[in-house]
N, C-alpha and C positions, 0 to 999 in steps of 0.2 A: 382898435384897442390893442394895446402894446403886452406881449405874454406877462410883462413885470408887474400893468395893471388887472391882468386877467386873474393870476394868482392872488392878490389882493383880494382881489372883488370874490374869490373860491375861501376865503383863510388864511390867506397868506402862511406862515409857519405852525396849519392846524394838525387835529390828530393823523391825517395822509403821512406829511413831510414827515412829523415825532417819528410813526412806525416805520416809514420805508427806510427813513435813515439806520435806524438802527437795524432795520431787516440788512442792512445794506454791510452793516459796520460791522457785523458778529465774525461773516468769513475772515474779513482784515485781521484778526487775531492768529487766523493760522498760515498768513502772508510772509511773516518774518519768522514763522516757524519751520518753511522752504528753505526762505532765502540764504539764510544762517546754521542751517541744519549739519552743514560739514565742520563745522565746527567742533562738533558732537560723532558726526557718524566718520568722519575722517581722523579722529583724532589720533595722533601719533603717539606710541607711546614706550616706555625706554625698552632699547631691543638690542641684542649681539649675535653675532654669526653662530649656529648650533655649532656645539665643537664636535672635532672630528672622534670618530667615535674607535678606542683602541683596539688592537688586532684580536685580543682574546673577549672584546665585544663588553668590558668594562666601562664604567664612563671617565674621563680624563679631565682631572679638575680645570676648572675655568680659569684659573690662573695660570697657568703654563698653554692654556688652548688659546686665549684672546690676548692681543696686546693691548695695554693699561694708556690711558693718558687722562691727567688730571682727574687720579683716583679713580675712573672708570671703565670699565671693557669700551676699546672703539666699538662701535655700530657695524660697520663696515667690514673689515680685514679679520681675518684669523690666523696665524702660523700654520707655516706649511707642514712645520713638526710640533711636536710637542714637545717646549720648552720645558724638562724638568728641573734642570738647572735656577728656574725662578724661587724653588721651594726653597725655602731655609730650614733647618735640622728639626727644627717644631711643623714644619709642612704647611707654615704658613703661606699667605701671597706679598709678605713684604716688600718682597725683593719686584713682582709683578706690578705692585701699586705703586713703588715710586717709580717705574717705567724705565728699569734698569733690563729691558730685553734687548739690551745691544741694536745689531742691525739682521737678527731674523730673518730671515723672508719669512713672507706674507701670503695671503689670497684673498680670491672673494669670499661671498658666504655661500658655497657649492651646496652646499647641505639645507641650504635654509637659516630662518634666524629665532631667538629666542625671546619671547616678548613676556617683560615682566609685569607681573599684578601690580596694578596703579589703578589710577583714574578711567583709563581707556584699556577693557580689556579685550573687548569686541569691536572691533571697527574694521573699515571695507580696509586699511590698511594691514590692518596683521589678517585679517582674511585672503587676502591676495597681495601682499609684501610690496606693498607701496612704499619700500625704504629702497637708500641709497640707489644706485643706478635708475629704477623705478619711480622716487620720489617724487619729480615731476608730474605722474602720471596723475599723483593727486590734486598739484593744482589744475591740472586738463580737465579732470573731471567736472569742476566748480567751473570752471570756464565754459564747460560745454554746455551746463545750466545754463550760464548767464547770455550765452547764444539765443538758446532759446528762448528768453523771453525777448532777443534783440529782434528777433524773426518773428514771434508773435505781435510786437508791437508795430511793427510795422502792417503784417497780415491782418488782424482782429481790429486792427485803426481804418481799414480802407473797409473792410467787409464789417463794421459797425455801422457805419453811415450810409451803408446800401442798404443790408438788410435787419436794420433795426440793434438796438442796445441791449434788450432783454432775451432774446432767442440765444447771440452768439454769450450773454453771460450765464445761462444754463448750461451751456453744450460744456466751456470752459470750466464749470464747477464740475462739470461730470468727468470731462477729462482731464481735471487733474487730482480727482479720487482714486479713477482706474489707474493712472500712470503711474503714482504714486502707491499705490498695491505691487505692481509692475515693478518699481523701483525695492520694495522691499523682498520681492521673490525672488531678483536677480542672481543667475548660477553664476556669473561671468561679469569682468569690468565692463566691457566694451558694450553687453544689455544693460546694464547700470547703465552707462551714459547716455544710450540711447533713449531708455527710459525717463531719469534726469532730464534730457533735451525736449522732450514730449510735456514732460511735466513745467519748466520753463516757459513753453509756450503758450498754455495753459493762463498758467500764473500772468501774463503778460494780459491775458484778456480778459481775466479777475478784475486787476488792477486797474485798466481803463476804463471797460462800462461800470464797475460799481462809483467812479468818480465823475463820469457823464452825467448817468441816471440821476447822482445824489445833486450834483449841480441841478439839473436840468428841471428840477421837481421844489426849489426851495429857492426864497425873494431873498433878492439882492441882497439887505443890511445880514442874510446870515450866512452867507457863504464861509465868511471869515471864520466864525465858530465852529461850523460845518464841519469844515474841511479840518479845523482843526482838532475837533472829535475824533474824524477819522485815523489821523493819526496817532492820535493818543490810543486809539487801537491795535495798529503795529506796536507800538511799545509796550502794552498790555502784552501780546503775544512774545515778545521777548522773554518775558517773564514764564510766560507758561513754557517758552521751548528751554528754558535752563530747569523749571521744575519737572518736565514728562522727561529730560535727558539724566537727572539724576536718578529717578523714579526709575527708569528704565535703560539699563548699559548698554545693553545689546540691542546695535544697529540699525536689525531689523524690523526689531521691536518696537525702534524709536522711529522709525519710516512710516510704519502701520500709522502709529497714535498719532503721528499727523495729517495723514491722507483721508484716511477713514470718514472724518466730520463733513468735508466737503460731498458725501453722498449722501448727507440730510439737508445740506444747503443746495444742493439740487434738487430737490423737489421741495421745496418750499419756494425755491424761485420761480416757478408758472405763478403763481401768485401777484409776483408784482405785475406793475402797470407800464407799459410802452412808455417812451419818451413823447408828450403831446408837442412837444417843441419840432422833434426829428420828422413826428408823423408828420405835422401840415407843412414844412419845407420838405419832404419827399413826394405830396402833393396826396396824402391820406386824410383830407381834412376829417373823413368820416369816423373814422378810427380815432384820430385826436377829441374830437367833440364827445364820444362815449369814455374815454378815460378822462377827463375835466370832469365832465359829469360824473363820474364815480367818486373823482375829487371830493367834488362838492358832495355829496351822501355822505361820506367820511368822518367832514368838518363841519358837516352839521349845517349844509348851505345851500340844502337840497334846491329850494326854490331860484338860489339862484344862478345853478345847472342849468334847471330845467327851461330857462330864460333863454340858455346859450343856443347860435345855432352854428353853421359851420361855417358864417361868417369872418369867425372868429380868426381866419386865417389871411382871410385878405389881403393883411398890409404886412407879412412877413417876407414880401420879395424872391427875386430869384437869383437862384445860387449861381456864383460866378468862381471859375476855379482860382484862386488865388491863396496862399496862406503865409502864418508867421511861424516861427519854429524859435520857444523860449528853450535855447542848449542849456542840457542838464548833465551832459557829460561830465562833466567837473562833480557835481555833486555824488553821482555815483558812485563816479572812479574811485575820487578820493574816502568817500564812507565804506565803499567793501575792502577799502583797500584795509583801512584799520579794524574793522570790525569782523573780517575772516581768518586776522591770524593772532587771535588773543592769546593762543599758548606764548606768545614770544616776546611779552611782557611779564613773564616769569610768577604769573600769578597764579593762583587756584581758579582751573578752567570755568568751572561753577560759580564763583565769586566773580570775577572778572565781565560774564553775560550778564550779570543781575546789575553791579555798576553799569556797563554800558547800556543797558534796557533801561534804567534809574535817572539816566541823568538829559535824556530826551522830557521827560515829565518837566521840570523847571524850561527847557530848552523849546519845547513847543508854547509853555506857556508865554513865554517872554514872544516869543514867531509872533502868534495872534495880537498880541498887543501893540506890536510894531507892525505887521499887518494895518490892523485896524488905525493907528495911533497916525504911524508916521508915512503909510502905503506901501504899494508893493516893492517898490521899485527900492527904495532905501534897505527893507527888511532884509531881501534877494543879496542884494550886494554887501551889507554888514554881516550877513548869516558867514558868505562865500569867503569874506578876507579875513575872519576871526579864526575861518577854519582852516586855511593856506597858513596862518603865521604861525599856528597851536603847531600845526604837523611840523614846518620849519623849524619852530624853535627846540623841537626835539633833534633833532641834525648836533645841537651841539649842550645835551645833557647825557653825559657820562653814563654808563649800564651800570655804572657801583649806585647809582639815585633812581632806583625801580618805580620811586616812589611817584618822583615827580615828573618819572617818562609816561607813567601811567596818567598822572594828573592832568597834563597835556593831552595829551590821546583821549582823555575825555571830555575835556571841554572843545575840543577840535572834534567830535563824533557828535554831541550835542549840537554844536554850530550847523554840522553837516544835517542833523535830522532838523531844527530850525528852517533851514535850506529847501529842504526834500520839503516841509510844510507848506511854506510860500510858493515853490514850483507847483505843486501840482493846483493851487487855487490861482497863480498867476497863470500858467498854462489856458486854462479852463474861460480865465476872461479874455485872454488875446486872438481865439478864434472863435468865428462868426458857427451859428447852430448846425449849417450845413456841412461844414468839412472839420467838426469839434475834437470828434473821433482820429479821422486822419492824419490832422496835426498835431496831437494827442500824443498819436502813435508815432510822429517820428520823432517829437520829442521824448516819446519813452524810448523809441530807438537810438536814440545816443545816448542817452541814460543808461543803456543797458550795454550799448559798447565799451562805456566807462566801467561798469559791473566785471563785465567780460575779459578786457585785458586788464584792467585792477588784480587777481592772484597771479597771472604771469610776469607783471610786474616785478613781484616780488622773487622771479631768479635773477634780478639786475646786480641782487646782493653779493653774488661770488664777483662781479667785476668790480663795486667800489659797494663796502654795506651802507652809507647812508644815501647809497643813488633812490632806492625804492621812496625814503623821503622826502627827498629833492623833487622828485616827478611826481608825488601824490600831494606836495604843498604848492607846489607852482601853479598846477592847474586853477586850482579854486581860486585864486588871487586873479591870476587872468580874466576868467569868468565872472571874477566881481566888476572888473574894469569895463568888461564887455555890457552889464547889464546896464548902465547908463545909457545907454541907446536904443532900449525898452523904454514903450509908451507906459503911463503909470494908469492903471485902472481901477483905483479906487473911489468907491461910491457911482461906480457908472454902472447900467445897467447891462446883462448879457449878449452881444450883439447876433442875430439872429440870420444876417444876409451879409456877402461881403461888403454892399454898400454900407453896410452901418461901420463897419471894421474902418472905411476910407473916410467916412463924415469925422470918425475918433480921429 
């Protein structure tokens, strides 16, 4: 008996699959509460060199202390003297603001810098002066997350399918509660990142066994729906991480409120049930036959549990090391690329997460129905070129038309989460049960290298500014080209041995 008709003959999509999925789906809301979180807790926000401070210990108007351009103090530089000469007879900064300071010298900002009340007035950057010379240092930080989950998915993808899907997804909700504590106590960047990196890793192995497990536990015709639930969950969490960031300015405070939950989602996960797919290909049929049977008490199918014996496992073959690796580098690359630096669409930071979290809603929906409609393989590739052309075709709209740089950039971030929907339900079919996990993980692993160099990316901008565009739309366009050479798995059942992988 084939596990596709085992499930059947247990309920197929009964009350077990309803709960676990959702047991499953609830963390996913605080996944892209991580991912995106520097968006919030990095945010930059308008700053000038403190001025130097005068001999009898006065303070020295900002006009004569900072040089002006296009009506503002620069960021960066301050006069080495104080220009009084900018004052006109009213002591105004007229003369300061049309940026009539001759050729002054200058310096750095020795003193520190002055960060004005706005939108961001806590963040790890005016905390520790991630501006000018520093600035950098903020996208390292985002980068050093996105490390870590390149390192976890590869780590928690080999050590899933050794030692089961449910033990390393508890340890991972436990570790990325603490680290994420960790991350908002941090005295110092460099504990930040470290922290960050832990947390990362974490999140990497959230994000694979809760997508194994949900797979591995629910019949074929719903994987499609499934999986797209799941993601409408990430998008759900978009939502929430733009309401707890306004709700809460301060950093650290916005660190807590998202770590915190996942120390209830760790002990509520002993509760679930082993994968019975993973158990009898590791050769546990014992252990598979008692969670089937709980199945079946579940779903109301008690007797025909109790029918089962550990037979059950027979004809699922033996594991042969081989695998296929569905790259999703593209998809990544190009989605953090646009969705970790919203301030530079010139919008309202707050407005801007709630569009970008909004417009995955239509954008998964349309995924599933092409999914289901037209297959994997066409959905994959139309999500991938919709979302290379949107980002290119911003290369040549004007920054005087915010409007329609923005409009772009969203239906190119939709396309990409469209994308991100199909991969992880294409993924999930093109590897056989025993190495699910592993190939999983390496396709989370360039997934996540795409994450990873996606914010450094973007220092390409001081050598030509629409390079970072050009290298975030090429990619995905590529990627669509390349998917035609992916087998299509639609309506096939889950392949369980590598022989079933080579019979497809």
């Amino acid at each position: 008996m084939s596990f596709v008709e085992l499930l059947a003959r247990l309920g197929g999509m009964g009350r077990f699959q309803v709960t676990y999925v959702a047991a499953l789906a609830v963390p996913l809301l605080m996944l892209a509460s991580h991912n995106l979180l520097q968006n919030f807790t990095a945010g930059v926000p308008e700053h000038h060199c403190r001025p130097r401070a005068a001999a009898n210990g006065s303070s020295v108007p900002l006009a004569v202390s900072i040089p002006w351009e296009r009506r503002r103090p620069q960021r960066c530089r301050r006069f080495l003297e104080p220009q009084w000469h900018l004052l006109d007879t009213n002591g105004s900064a007229n003369a300061a603001a049309n940026g009539s300071a001759g050729h002054a010298a200058t310096e750095p900002c020795h003193d520190g810098w002055t960060y004005l009340d706005g939108i961001f007035r806590d963040t790890i950057v005016t905390e520790w002066d991630l501006v000018c010379d520093s600035q950098k240092l903020r996208q390292v930080a985002q980068s050093i997350y996105m490390a870590g989950i390149l390192v976890g998915s590869c780590l928690f993808g080999v050590l899933s399918d050794k030692f089961g899907r449910r033990a390393l997804l508890s340890w991972c909700y436990l570790q990325l509660g603490a680290m994420g504590v960790g991350t908002a106590a941090a005295p110092s960047l460099p504990v930040y990142c470290v922290c960050r990196f832990l947390t990362g890793l974490a999140m990497a192995g959230v994000s694979l066994n809760s997508a194994s497990l949900c797979m591995e536990w629910i019949p074929t015709e719903a994987r499609a729906i499934v999986g797209t639930i799941n993601g409408y969950c990430y998008t759900l969490g978009q939502f929430v991480l733009a309401a707890a960031a306004f709700a809460l300015p301060r950093w650290r405070q916005l660190q807590l409120a998202v770590s915190l939950p996942f120390f209830g989602f760790f002990l509520y996960s002993w509760l679930y049930v082993e994968s019975a797919r993973w158990q009898v290909t590791s050769g546990r049929p014992d252990l598979a036959l008692r969670g089937l049977r709980k199945v079946a008490r579940v779903n109301g199918r008690k007797e025909e549990g109790d029918k089962l014996s550990e037979e059950v496992g027979t004809g699922l073959g033996v594991p042969v090391p081989i695998s296929r690796v569905l790259r999703r580098f593209s998809t990544s690359f190009a989605y953090y690329g646009l969705a970790m630096d919203l301030q530079s669409f010139g919008f309202n930071v707050y407005l801007s997460q709630v569009v970008f979290g909004a417009v995955d809603i239509p954008a998964k929906l349309l995924s599933v129905l092409a999914i289901s409609c037209l297959g994997r393989r066409p959905a994959q590739g139309g999500s991938l070129a919709l979302a290379g052309l949107c980002i290119l075709g911003n290369i040549f709209v004007p920054s005087e038309l915010p409007a329609l740089r923005m409009a772009l950039a969203v239906i190119g971030k939709g396309a990409l989460a469209a994308s991100f929907n199909c991969a992880f339900i294409f993924t999930g079919e093109l590897f056989p049960t025993v190495i699910r996990q592993t190939g999983m993980g390496l396709g989370g692993t360039l997934a996540r290298v795409g994450g990873m160099v996606a914010p450094l990316v973007r220092l390409t901008a001081e050598v030509a500014p629409a390079l970072p565009l050009v290298i975030y739309g090429v990619a995905p366009v590529v990627s669509a080209l390349a998917t035609a050479a992916l087998p299509e798995t639609r309506h096939t059942a889950l392949p369980e041995t590598v022989r079933d992988v080579e019979r497809r």
